[in-house]
Backbone bond lengths (Angstrom), bond angles and torsions (degrees), N, CA, C in turn:
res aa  C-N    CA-C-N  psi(-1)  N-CA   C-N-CA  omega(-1)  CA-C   N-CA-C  phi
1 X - - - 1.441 - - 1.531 108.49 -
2 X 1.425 115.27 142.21 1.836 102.79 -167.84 1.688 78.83 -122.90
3 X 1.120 110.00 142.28 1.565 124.31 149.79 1.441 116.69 -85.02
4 X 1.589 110.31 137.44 1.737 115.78 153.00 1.334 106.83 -44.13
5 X 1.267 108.83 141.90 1.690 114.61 149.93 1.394 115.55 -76.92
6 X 1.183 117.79 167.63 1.503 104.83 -176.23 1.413 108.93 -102.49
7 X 1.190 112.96 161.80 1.304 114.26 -164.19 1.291 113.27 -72.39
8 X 1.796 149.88 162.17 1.403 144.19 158.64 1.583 96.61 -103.59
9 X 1.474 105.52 141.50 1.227 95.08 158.74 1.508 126.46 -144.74
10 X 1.262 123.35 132.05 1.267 134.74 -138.14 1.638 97.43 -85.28
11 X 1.391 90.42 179.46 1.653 95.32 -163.26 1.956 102.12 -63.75
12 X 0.901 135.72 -27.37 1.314 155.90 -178.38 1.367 91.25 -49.70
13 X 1.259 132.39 -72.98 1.453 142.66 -150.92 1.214 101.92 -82.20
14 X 1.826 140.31 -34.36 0.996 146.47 178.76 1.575 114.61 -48.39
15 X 1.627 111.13 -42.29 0.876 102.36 -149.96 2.215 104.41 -98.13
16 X 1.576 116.29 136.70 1.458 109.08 -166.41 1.634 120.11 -53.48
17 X 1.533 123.82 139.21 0.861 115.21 -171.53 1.554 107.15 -85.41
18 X 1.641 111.41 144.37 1.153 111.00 -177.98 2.314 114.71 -105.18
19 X 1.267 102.88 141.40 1.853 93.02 -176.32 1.136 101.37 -69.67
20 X 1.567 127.94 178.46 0.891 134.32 158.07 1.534 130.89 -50.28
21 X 1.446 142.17 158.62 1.310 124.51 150.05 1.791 123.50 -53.78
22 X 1.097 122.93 111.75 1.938 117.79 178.79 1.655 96.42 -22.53
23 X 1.092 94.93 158.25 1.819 119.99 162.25 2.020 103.26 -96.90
24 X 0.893 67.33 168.75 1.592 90.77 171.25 1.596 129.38 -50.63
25 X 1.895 103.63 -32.07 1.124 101.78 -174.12 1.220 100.23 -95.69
26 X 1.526 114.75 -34.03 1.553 114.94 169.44 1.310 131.43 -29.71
27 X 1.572 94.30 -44.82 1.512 82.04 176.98 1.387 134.51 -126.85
28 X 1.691 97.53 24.93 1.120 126.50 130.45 1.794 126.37 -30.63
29 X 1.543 109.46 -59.83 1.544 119.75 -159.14 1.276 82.02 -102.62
30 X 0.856 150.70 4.55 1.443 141.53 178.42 1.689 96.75 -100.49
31 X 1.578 108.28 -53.97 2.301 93.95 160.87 1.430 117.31 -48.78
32 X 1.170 110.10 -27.01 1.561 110.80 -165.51 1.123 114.97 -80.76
33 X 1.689 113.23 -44.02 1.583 106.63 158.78 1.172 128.91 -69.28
34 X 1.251 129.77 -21.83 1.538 130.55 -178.62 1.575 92.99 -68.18
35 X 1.339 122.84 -32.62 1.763 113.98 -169.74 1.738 115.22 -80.86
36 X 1.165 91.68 -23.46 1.865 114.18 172.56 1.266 122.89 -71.67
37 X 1.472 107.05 -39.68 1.684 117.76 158.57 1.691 106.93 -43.76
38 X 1.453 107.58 103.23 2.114 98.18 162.92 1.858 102.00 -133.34
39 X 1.143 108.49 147.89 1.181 134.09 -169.96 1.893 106.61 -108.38
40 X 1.269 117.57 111.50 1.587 107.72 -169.77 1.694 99.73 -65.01
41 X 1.036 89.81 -38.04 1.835 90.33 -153.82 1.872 81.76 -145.09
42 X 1.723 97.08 -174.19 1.676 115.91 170.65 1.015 93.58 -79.03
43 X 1.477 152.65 -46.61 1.289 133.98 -122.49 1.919 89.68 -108.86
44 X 1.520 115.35 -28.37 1.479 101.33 155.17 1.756 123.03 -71.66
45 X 1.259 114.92 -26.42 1.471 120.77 170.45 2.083 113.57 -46.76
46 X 1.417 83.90 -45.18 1.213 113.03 -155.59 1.568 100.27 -78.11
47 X 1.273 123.56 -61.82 1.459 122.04 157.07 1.261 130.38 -47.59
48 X 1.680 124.58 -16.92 1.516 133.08 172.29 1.917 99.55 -74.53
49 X 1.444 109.02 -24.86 1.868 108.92 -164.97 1.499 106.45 81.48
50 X 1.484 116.48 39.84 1.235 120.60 -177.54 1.441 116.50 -97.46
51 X 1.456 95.81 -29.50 1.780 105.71 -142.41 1.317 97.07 -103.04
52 X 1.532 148.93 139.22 1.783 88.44 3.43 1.617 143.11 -74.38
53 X 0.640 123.76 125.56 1.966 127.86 173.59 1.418 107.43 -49.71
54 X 1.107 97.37 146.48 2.146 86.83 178.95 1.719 76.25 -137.81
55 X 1.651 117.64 156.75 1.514 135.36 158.54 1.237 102.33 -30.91
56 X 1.156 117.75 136.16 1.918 134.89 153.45 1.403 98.18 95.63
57 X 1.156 124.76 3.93 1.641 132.70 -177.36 1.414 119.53 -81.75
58 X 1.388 142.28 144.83 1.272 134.07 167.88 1.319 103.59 -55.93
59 X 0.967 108.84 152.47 1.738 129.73 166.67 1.614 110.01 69.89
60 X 1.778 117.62 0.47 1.721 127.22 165.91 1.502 95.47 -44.73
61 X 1.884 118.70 151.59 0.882 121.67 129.63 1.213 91.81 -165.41
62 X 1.649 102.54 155.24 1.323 131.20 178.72 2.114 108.34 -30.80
63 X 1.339 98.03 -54.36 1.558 95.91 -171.13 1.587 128.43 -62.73
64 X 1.633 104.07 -6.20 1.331 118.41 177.91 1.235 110.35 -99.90
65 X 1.392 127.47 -4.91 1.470 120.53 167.53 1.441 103.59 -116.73
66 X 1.636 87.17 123.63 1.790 96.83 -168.95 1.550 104.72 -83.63
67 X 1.193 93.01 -16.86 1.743 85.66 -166.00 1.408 111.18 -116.32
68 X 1.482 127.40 16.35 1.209 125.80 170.49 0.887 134.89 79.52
69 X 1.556 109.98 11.39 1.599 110.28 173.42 1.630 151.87 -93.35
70 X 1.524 89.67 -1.82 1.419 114.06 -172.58 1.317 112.13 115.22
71 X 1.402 110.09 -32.42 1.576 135.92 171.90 1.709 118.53 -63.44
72 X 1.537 122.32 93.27 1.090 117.82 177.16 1.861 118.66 -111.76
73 X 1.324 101.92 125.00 1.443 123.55 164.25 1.834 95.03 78.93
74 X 1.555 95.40 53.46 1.978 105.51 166.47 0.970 112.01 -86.07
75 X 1.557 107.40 140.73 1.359 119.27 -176.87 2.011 103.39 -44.79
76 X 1.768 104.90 155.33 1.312 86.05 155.73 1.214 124.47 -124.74
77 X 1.501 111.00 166.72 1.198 109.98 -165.36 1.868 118.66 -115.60
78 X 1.452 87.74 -5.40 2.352 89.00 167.51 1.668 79.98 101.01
79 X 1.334 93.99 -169.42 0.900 130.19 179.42 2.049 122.36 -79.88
80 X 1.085 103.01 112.05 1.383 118.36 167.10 1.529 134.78 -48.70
């Protein structure tokens, strides 16, 4: 039976590799999908494992937060 040796790895390999910065179109289609993301209601939000939605989020929109907070399709909780 032969064993691998284990690998060495030099200062090169140590260090994490980083991606590129996006291009232009990248992140281009990356607005385009965030705008393509739509949510009918909470209870489809809610069945995707989305919800809650917070502002600047795919699938946010104004009509799913009833109460104006940035907060869309939060659990509720009654009366305070």
């Amino acid at each position: 039976m032969l064993l691998a040796a284990p690998a060495i790895l030099g200062p090169a390999d140590a260090q994490p590799r980083r991606n590129p910065p996006p291009t232009a179109n990248a992140q281009q289609s990356g607005a385009e999908s965030r705008e393509s993301i739509y949510y009918r209601n909470c209870a489809a939000a809610r069945a995707a494992g989305v919800a809650p939605l917070y502002r600047g989020q795919p699938g946010y929109r104004p009509q799913l937060d009833g109460d104006g907070d940035g907060i869309a399709c939060e659990p509720y909780r009654g009366r305070r």
